[in-house]
C-alpha positions in Angstrom: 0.0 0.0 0.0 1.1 3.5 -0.7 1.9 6.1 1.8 -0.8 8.8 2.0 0.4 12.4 3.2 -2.4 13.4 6.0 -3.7 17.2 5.2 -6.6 19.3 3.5 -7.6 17.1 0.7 -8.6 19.4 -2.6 -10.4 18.0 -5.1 -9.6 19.5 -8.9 -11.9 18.8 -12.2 -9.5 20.8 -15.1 -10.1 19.5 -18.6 -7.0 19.8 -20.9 -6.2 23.1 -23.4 -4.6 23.0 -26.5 -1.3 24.7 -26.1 -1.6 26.4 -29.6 -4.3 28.0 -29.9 -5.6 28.1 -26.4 -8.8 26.6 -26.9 -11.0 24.0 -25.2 -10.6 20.6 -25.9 -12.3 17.4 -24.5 -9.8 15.0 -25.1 -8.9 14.7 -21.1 -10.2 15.3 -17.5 -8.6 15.9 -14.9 -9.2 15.1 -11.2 -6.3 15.9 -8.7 -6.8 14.9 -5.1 -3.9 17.1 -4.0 -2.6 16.8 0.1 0.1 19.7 -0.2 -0.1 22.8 2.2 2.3 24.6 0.2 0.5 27.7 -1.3 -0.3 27.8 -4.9 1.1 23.9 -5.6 -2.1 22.1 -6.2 -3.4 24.7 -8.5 -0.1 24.7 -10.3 0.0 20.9 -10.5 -3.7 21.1 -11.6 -2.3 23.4 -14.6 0.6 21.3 -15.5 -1.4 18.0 -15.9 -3.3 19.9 -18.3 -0.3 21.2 -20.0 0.7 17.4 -20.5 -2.9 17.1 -21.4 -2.5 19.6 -24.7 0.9 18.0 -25.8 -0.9 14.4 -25.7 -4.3 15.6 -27.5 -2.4 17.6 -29.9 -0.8 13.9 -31.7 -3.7 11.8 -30.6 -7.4 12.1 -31.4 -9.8 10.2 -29.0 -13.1 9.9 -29.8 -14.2 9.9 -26.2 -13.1 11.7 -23.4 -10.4 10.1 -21.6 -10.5 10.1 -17.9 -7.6 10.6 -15.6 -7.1 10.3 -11.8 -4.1 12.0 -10.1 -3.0 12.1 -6.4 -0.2 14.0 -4.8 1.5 11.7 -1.9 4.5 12.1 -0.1 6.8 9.6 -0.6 10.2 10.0 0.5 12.1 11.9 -1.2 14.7 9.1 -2.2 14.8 9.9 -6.1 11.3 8.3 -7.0 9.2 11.3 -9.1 6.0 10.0 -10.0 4.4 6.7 -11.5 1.9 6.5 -14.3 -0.9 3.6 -15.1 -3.9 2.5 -17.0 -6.5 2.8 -14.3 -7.6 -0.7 -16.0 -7.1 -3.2 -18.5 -9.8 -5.4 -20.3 -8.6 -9.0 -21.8 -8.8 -8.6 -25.4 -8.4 -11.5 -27.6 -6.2 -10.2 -30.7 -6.3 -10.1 -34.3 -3.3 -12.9 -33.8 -5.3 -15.2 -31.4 -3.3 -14.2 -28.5 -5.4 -13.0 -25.6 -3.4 -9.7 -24.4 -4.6 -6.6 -21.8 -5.5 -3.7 -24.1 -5.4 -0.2 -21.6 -8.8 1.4 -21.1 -8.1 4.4 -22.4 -7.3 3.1 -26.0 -10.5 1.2 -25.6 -12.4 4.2 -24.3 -11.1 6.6 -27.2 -11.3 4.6 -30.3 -13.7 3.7 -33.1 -14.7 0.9 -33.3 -13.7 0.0 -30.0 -11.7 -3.5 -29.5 -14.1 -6.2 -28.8 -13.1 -7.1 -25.2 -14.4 -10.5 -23.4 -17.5 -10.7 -22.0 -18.1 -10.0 -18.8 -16.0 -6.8 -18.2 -16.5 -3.6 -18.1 -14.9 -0.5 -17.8 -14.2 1.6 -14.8 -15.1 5.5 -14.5 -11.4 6.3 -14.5 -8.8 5.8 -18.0 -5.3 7.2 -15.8 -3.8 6.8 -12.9 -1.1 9.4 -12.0 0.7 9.3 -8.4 3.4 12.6 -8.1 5.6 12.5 -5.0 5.2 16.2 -3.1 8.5 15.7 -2.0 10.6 16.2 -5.2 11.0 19.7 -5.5 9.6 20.9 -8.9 9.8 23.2 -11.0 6.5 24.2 -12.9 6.9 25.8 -16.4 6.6 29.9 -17.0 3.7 29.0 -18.8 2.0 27.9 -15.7 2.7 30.0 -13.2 3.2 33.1 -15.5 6.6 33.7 -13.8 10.0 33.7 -15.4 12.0 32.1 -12.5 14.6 30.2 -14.0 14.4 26.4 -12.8 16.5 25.1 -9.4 19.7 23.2 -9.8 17.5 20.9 -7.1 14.4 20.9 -9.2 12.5 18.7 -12.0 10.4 20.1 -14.4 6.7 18.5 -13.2 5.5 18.8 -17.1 8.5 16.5 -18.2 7.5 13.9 -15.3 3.8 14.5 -16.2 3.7 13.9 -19.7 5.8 10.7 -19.2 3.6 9.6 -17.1 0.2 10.3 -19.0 1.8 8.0 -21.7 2.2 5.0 -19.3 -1.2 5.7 -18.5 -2.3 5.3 -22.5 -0.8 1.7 -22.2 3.2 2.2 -23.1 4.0 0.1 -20.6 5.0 -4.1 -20.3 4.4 -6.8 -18.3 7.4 -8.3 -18.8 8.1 -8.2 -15.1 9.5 -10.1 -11.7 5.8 -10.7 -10.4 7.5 -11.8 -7.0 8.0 -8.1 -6.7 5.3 -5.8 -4.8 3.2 -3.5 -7.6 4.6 -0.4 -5.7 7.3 -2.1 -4.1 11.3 -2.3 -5.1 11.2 -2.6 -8.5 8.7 0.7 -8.7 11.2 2.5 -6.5 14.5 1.9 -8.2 15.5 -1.6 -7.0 18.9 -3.0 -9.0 17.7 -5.1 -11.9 18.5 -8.8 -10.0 15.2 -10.7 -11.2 16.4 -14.0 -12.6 12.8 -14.4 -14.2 10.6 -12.2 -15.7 6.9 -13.4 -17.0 3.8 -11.3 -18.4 1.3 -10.8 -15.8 -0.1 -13.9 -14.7 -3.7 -13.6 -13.2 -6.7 -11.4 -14.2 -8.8 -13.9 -11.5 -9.5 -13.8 -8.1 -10.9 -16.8 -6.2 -12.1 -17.4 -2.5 -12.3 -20.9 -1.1 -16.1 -20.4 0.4 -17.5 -17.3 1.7 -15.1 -16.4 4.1 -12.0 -18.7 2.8 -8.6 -17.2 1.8 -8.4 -15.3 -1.2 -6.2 -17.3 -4.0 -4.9 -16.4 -8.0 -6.8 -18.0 -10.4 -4.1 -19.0 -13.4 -6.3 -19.6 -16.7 -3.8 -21.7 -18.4 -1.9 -18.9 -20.2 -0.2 -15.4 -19.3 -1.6 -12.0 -20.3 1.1 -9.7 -22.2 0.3 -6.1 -22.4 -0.6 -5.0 -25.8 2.8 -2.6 -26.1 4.1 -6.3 -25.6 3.2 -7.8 -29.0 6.0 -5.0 -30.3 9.0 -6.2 -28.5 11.6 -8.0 -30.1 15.2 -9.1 -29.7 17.2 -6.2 -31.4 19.7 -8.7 -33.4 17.4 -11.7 -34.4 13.6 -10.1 -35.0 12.4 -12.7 -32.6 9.6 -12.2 -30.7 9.1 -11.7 -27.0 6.0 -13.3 -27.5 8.1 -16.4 -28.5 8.7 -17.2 -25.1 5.2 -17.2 -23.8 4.1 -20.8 -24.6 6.8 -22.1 -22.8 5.7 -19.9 -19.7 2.5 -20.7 -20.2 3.0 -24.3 -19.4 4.0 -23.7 -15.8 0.6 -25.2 -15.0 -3.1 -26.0 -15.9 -6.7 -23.7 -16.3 -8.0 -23.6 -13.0 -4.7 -23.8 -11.3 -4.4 -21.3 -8.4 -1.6 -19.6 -6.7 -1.1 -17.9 -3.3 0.6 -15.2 -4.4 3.1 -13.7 -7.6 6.3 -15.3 -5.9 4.5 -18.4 -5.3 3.8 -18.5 -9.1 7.0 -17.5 -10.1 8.6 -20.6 -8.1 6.3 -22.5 -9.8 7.9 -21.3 -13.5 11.6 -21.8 -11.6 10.8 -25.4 -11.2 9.5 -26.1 -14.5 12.6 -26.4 -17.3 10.7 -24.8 -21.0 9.2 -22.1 -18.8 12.3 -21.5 -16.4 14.3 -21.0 -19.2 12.0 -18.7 -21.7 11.9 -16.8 -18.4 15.3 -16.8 -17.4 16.0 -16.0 -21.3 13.8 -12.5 -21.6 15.1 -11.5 -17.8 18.8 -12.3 -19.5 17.6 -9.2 -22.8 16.1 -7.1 -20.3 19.7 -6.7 -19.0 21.7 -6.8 -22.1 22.7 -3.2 -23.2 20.5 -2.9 -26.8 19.2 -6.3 -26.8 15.2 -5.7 -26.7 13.3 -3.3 -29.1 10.3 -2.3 -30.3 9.2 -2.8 -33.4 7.0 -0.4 -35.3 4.2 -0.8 -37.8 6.6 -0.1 -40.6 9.3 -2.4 -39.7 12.0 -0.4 -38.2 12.9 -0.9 -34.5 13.3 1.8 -31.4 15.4 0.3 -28.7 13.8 -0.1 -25.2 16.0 0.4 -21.9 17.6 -2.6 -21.0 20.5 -1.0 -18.5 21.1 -3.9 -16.1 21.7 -0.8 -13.1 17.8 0.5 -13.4 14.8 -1.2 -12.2 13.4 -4.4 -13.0 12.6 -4.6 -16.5 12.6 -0.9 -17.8 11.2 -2.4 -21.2 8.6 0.1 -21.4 11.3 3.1 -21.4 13.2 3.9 -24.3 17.0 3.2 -24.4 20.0 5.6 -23.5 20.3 6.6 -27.2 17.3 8.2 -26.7 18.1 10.7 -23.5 19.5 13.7 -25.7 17.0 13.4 -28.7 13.7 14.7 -29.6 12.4 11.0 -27.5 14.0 12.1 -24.8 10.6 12.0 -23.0 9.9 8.3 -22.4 13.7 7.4 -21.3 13.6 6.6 -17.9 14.8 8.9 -15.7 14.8 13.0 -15.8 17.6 15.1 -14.9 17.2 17.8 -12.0 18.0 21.5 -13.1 16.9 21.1 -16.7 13.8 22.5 -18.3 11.7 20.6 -21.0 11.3 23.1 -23.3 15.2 23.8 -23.3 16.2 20.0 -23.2 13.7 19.3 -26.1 14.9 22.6 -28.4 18.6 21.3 -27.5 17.4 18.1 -28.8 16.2 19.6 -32.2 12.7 18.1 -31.3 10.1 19.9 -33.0 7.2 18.8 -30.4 6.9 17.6 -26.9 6.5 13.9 -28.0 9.3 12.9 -30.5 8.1 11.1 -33.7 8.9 7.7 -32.7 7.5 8.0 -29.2 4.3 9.0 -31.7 4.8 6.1 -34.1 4.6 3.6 -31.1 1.1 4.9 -30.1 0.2 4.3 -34.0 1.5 0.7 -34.0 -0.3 0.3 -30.8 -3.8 1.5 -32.6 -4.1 5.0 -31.2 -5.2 7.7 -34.1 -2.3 9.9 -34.5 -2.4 13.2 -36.7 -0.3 16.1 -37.1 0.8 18.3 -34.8 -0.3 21.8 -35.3 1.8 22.9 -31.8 4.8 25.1 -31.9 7.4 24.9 -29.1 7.4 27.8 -26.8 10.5 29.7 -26.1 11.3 28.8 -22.7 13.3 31.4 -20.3 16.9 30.0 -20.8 16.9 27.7 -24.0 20.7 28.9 -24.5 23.2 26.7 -23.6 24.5 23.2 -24.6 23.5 19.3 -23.3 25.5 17.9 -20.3 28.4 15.5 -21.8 28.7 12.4 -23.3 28.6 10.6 -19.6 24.8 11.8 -18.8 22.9 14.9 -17.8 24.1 17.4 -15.0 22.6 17.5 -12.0 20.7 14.2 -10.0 18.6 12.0 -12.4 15.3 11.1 -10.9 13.4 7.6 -11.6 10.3 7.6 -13.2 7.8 4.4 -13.6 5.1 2.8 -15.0 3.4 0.0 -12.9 1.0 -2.4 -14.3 -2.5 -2.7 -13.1 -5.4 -5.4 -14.3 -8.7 -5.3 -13.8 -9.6 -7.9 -11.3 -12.6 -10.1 -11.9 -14.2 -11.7 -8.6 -15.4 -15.1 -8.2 
């Protein structure tokens, strides 16, 4: 469970502008259930996530409006910025006959919608955005109307924001050690140590009678996340999917599990699926070893630095944190401003064209962008060197989330 800051809780409804031409748009709404005391920070935040809001609607069109939960908690402040979700996933059986968990909000905001199995449905919320009030940030001139330059301590909240939003549209895997909490280590910025990593193994929960324990339900097969059917090993074009019917013999429909570790022992002691495990955990440490591959055939590498978290496959890799993609790598720099990093970069919008491309090999409807960067304050200078930004790099994470179906 997450830790909850105690205070005046605020409750924000903001629906997204376009950054262009400053008018409405329906494309997001905001609510911010904001905990901070500080004077002026929830309103700013408020303003920021519907900054991130404009860059997002200003690539994508959604037919519906996409809904989007944030909270402000106070973590410690130990490096970890924020973390970005789907607020659900729906089991989707796709066009290849592989069942895979499609994000809601790709569900929500396209026509025709994906068929999804029967018996779900979706929840009132798209998003889920979690910002730690105890990074210090920085929020853009365009938000406060101020022309304070940004702290050498500070992160720019509509770099972190924007990243997040995007994890929340579904770029995210499930390629993951399952033995690990949902908010836990890996979330935080654990060392990359799992020996296994599986897509997410349960969408069931079962309870032995009315009052019994409450047990996994395993239906035979794993789900992969729909960004998953993209990834590939960088060399040999295989699929990660590959390795899925091995891992998907680690037991029998109506198998059930205590827990994720408890399931992951089980894929330890059987040989085909230890090894497909053991096999993608071996790429998602390998330096350029995993990419993904887009709807035209050319392949953007994901992060596979063995010194970040637990399976960063959802992040872009280190090519990546000095070009116009710089927004999905996976950490931020303190002291730099988006605007200037991105005009550095020679990016021409917010979200770089391959970080664009991915959401149109997913199945979002991407169009051109009509937004012009804004000069920021200070966009003089030059990038850090060849070794990494200046100043402390933050973490920031996508977590996967399923919609759980009681029995």
């Amino acid at each position: 469970m997450l830790p909850v800051a105690f205070g005046l809780l605020l409750t924000w409804t903001g629906w997204a502008h376009a950054a262009a031409t400053g008018a409405p748009s329906s494309s997001f709404r905001f609510d911010l259930a904001c905990t901070s005391a500080e004077a002026g920070y929830c309103d700013n935040v408020k303003k920021t996530l519907e900054l991130a809001g404009s860059y997002v609607e200003d690539v994508v069109s959604f037919s519906s409006t996409i809904q989007v939960n944030a909270t402000v908690v106070g973590f410690a402040n130990d490096g970890f910025l924020s973390q970005g979700r789907p607020s659900s996933t729906l089991v989707v059986k796709d066009s290849d006959g592989r069942v895979r968990l499609y994000p809601q909000a790709l569900i929500r905001g396209k026509t025709p919608r994906p068929a999804v199995q029967e018996g779900q449905e979706m929840t009132k919320y798209d998003v889920e955005i979690l910002i730690n009030s105890n990074t210090p940030a920085y929020f853009p001139a365009s938000v406060t109307g101020s022309s304070k330059a940004i702290g050498k301590e500070e992160v720019d909240l509509s770099w972190t924001l924007t990243h997040e939003l995007l994890h929340g549209l579904g770029h995210l895997t499930a390629w993951r050690d399952h033995t690990q909490e949902e908010h836990g280590a890996d979330a935080k910025g654990a060392s990359n140590t799992s020996e296994y990593l599986t897509p997410y193994p349960f969408v069931y929960m079962v309870r032995s009678g009315s009052t019994g324990a409450a047990a996994l339900q395993y239906d035979g097969h794993t789900y992969p996340y729909l960004f998953d059917r993209f990834l590939v090993e960088t060399t040999s074009g295989k699929a990660l999917d590959d390795y899925i019917t091995a891992i998907d013999g680690v037991g029998k429909a109506g198998t059930t599990f205590a827990d994720g570790p408890a399931f992951v022992s089980a894929v330890a002691g059987n040989g085909p699926a230890a090894s497909a495990a053991s096999k993608v955990s071996t790429l998602a440490k390998t330096p350029g070893s995993v990419s993904f591959r887009l709807d035209d055939g050319s392949l953007v590498t994901l992060d596979t630095d063995p010194a970040l978290p637990s399976s960063r496959l959802d992040h872009l890799g280190p090519e990546y944190e000095k070009k116009e993609d710089l927004l999905m790598y996976s950490v931020t720099p303190s002291g730099l401003e988006y605007i200037r990093a991105l005009k550095q970069a020679g990016s021409r919008h917010p979200i770089g064209e391959k970080t664009q491309s991915i959401l149109r090999t997913m199945g979002y409807n991407v169009k051109n962008s009509s937004m012009v960067l804004p000069m920021s304050s200070s966009v003089s200078g030059s990038m850090a060197g060849s070794k990494g930004w200046q100043g402390k790099l933050h973490v920031m994470t996508g977590v996967m989330v399923v919609s759980w179906i009681l029995s």
